[in-house]
C-alpha positions in Angstrom: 89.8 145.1 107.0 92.4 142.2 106.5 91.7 139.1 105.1 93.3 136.1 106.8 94.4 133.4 104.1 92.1 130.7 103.5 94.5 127.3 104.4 95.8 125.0 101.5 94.6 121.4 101.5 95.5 118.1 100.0 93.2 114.8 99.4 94.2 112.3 101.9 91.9 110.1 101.0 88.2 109.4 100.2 85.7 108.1 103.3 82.8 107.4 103.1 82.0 108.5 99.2 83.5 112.5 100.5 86.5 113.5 99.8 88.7 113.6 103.4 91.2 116.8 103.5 94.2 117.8 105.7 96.1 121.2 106.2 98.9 121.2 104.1 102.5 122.7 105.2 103.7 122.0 108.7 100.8 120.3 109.8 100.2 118.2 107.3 104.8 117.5 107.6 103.9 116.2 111.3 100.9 114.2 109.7 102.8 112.8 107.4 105.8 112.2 109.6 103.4 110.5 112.4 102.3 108.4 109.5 105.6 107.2 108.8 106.1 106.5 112.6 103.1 104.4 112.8 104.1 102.6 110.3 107.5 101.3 111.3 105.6 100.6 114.5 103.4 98.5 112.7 106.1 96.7 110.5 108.0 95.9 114.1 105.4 94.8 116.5 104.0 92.1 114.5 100.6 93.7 113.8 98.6 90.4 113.3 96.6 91.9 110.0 99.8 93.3 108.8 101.5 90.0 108.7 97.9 88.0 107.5 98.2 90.2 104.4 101.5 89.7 103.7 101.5 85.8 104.0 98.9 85.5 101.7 100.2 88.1 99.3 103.7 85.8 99.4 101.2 82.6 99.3 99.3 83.7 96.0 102.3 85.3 94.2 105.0 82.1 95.0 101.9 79.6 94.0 101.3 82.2 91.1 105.2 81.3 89.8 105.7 78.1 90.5 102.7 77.4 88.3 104.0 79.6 86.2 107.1 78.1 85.7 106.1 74.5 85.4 104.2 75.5 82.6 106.5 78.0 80.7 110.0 76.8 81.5 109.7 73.8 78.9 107.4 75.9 76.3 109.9 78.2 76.2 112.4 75.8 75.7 110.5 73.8 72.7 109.5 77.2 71.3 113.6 77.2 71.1 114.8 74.5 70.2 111.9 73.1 67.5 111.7 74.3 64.1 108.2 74.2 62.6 106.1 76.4 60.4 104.7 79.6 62.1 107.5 79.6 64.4 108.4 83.5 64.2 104.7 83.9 64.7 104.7 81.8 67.6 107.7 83.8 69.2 106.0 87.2 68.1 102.5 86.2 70.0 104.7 85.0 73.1 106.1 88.0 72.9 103.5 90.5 72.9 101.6 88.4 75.4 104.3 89.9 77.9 102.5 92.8 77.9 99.3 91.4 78.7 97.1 94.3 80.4 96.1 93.0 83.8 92.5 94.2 83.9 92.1 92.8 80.6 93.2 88.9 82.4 91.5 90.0 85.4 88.2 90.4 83.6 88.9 87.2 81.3 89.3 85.5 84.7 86.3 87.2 86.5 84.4 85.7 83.3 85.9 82.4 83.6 84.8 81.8 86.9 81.9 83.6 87.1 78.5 81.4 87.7 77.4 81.9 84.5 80.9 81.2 83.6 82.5 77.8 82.4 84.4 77.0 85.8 81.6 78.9 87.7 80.3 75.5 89.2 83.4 75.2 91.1 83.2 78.9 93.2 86.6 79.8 92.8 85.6 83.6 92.3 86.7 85.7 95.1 88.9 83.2 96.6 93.3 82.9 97.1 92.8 80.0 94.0 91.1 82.7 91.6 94.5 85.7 92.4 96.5 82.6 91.6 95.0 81.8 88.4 94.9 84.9 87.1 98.8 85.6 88.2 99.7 82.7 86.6 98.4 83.6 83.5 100.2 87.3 83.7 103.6 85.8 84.8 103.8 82.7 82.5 104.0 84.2 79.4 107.3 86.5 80.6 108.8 83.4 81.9 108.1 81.5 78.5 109.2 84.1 76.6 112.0 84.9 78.6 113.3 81.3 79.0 112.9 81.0 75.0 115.9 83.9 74.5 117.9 82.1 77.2 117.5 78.3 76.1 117.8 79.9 72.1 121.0 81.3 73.0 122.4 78.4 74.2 121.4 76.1 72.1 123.0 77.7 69.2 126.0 77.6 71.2 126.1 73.4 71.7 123.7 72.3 69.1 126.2 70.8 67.2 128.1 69.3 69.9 124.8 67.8 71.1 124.0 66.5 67.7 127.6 65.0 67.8 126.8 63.0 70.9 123.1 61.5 69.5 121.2 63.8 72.3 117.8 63.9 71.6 115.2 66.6 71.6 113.7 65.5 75.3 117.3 65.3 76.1 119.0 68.8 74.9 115.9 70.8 76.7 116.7 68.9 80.0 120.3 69.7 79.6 119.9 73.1 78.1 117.8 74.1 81.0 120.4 73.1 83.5 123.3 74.3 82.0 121.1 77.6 82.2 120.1 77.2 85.5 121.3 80.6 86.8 119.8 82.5 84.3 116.3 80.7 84.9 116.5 81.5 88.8 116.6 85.2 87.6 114.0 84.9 84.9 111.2 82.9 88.1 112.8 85.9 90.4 111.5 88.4 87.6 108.5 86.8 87.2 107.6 87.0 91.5 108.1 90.9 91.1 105.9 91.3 88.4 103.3 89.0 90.5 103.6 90.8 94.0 103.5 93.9 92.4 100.2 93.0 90.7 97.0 94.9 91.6 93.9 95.1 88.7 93.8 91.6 88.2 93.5 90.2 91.7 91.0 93.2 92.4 88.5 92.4 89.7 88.9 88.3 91.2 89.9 88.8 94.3 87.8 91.5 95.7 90.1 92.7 98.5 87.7 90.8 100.8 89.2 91.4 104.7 91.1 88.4 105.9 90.1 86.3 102.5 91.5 87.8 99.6 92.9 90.9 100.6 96.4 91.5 99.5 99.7 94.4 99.4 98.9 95.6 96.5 94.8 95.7 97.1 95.0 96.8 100.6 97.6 99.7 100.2 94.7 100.8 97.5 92.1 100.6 99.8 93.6 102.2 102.8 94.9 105.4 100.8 91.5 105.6 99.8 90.1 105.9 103.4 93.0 107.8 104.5 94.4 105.0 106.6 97.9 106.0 105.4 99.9 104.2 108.8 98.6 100.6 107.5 99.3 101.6 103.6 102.7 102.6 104.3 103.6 99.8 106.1 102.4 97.8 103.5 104.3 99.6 100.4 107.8 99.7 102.7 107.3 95.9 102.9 106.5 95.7 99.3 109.9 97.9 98.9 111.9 95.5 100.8 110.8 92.8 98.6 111.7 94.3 95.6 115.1 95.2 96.9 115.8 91.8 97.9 114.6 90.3 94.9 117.2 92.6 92.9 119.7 91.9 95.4 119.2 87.8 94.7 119.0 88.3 91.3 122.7 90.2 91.5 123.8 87.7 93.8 122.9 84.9 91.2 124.3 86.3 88.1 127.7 86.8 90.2 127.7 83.4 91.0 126.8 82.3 87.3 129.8 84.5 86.2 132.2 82.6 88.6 130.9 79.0 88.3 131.6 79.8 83.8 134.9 80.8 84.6 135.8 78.5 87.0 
């Protein structure tokens, strides 16, 4: 008798609470190859829900650093320039808080606005508003802390020529941070990565709810999940190109900062 091999399978994907399998090998290489076909398709044509989730992901995540920036651009610069008791602490808490897990401030979000929350009465949970909150929250600390080792740099550098010419504190951060200027539009540009790449956090708030709240990062999780790998794709090549351009600004910007010091 001869036994015919049982075929190899890989998890595609999970529908409807089962797991959903495909042939590995050739097959699944055509699969996979069709996949990447229908993707380009989708990025080209225009698909209408591609380009809905992808103007809100750019809406939450821009909002999220501009916020973001307002409020840790000049705390990063008084963290810098002031001396006061606890200062080192101060530095090492902005520090860690760069690391801040994103669950963790998607949960401490969820909680916020929650109805039995503080800001429950205002139903921001599960809305654009509540993604935005809790980016802002993940991104400001890097661009506070960031910010802090820029402006501190520089401000060793013309402190005394600043003192020389009666500048005062409000004074030196305004001129600090436009003499660093350059280096700030690389710090917000690394703070939009960290944003659009951001998933727990606008889950737990969000709740990837179709044409509300659904965004790159939460719909490429949902559609692996049901198999719907054309749409995901599409999605994480897009999310690609963003990073790439971001990179490509930020070199861009640091060559120009270069010439305009030794200009």
């Amino acid at each position: 008798m001869t036994l015919t091999p049982a075929p190899s399978y890989s998890v595609l994907g999970i529908t409807g609470g089962r797991f959903r399998e495909a042939p590995t090998g050739k097959g699944a290489m055509q699969d996979f190859t069709s996949a990447f076909g229908l993707a380009f398709e989708l990025i080209f044509s225009g698909d209408r829900d591609l380009a809905e989730i992808v103007l809100l992901s750019l809406r939450v995540s821009m909002s999220a650093v501009l916020i973001a920036c307002a409020l840790g651009l000049p705390l990063g610069s008084a963290i810098a320039i002031a001396r006061f008791p606890g200062r080192s602490l101060a530095v090492v808490l902005l520090n860690a808080l760069m690391g801040l897990p994103p669950v963790v401030v998607g949960l401490g979000t969820y909680l916020l606005l929650s109805n039995a929350g503080p800001l429950g009465a205002l139903r921001l949970l599960y809305t654009p508003t509540a993604m935005i909150l809790a980016q802002t929250i993940l991104v400001a600390p890097i661009i506070a802390a960031l910010t802090r080792q820029v402006v501190e740099d520089l401000h060793a550098e013309y402190d005394e020529q600043l003192r020389s010419l009666g500048v005062g504190r409000l004074g030196t951060i305004q001129t600090l941070l436009w003499d660093a200027r350059y280096g700030l539009l690389t710090v917000a540009l690394a703070g939009f990565g960290r944003a659009a790449a951001e998933v727990g956090a606008v889950l737990i708030v969000g709740g990837n709810i179709n044409h509300v709240s659904r965004v790159m990062t939460t719909a490429i999780a949902l559609e692996t999940s049901r198999g719907e790998l054309a749409l995901a794709l599409a999605l994480g090549l897009i999310l690609l190109g963003l990073a790439v351009a971001v990179n490509l600004v930020v070199m861009a910007l640091r060559s120009t900062a270069m010439r305009a010091a030794y200009a």
